[in-house]
C-alpha positions as CSV (number, residue, x, y, z in Angstrom):
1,X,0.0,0.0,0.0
2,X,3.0,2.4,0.5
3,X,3.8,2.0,-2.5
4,X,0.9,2.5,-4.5
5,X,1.0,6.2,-2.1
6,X,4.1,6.7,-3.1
7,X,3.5,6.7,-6.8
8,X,0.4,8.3,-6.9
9,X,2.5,10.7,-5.3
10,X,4.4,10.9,-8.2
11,X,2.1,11.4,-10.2
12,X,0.5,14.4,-8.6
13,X,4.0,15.8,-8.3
14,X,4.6,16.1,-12.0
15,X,1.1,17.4,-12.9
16,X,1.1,21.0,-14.2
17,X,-0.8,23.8,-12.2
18,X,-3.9,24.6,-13.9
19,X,-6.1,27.3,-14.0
20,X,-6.9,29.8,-11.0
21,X,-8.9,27.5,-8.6
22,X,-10.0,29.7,-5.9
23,X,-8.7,27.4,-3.2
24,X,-5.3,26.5,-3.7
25,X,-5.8,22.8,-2.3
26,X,-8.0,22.8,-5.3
27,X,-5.2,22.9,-8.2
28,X,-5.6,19.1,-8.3
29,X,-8.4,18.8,-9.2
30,X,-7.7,20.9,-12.1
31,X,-4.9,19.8,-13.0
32,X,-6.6,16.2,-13.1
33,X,-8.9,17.0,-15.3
34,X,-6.8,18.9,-18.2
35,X,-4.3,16.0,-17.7
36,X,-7.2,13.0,-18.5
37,X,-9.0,15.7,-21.4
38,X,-11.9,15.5,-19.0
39,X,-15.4,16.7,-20.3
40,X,-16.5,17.3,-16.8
41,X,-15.4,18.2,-13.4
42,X,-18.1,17.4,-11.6
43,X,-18.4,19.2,-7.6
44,X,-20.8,20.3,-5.1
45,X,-18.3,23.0,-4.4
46,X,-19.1,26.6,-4.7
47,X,-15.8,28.5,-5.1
48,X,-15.0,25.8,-8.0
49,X,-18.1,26.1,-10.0
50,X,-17.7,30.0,-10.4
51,X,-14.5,28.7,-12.2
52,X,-16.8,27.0,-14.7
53,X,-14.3,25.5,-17.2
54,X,-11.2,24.3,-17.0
55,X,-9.1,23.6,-20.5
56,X,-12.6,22.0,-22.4
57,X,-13.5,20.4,-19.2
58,X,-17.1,22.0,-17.9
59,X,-17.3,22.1,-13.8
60,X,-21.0,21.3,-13.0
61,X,-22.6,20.5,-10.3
62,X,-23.8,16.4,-9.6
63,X,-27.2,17.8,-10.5
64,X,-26.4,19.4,-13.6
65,X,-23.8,16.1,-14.3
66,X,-27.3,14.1,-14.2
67,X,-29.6,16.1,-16.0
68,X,-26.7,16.0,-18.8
69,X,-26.8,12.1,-19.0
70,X,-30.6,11.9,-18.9
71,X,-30.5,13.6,-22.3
């Protein structure tokens, strides 16, 4: 299991800072999603969603996520 930490460490470690998340424990996240060419970042939280879009990545709520799929 240490090991698995360690290189998810790794990984997070050579992920670009993306974007101006208004939270800085938040760049992750970001990050994350322009890294995978996410089409959503889906979050309940507040300060993210003003962001709204991140690379082509949409942040929606879990609401909005699931009217999108209903479609």
């Amino acid at each position: 299991m240490v090991n698995e930490l360690r290189s998810a460490e790794v990984v997070l470690e050579r992920l670009r800072r993306a974007g101006d998340a208004p939270d800085p424990g938040d760049y992750y996240l970001l990050a994350k999603a322009i890294a995978a060419g996410a089409d959503f970042l889906v979050t309940g939280d507040k300060p993210l969603l003003a962001v709204q879009r991140i690379g082509h990545a949409r942040i929606v709520t879990p609401r909005r996520f699931a009217a999108l799929l209903d479609r």
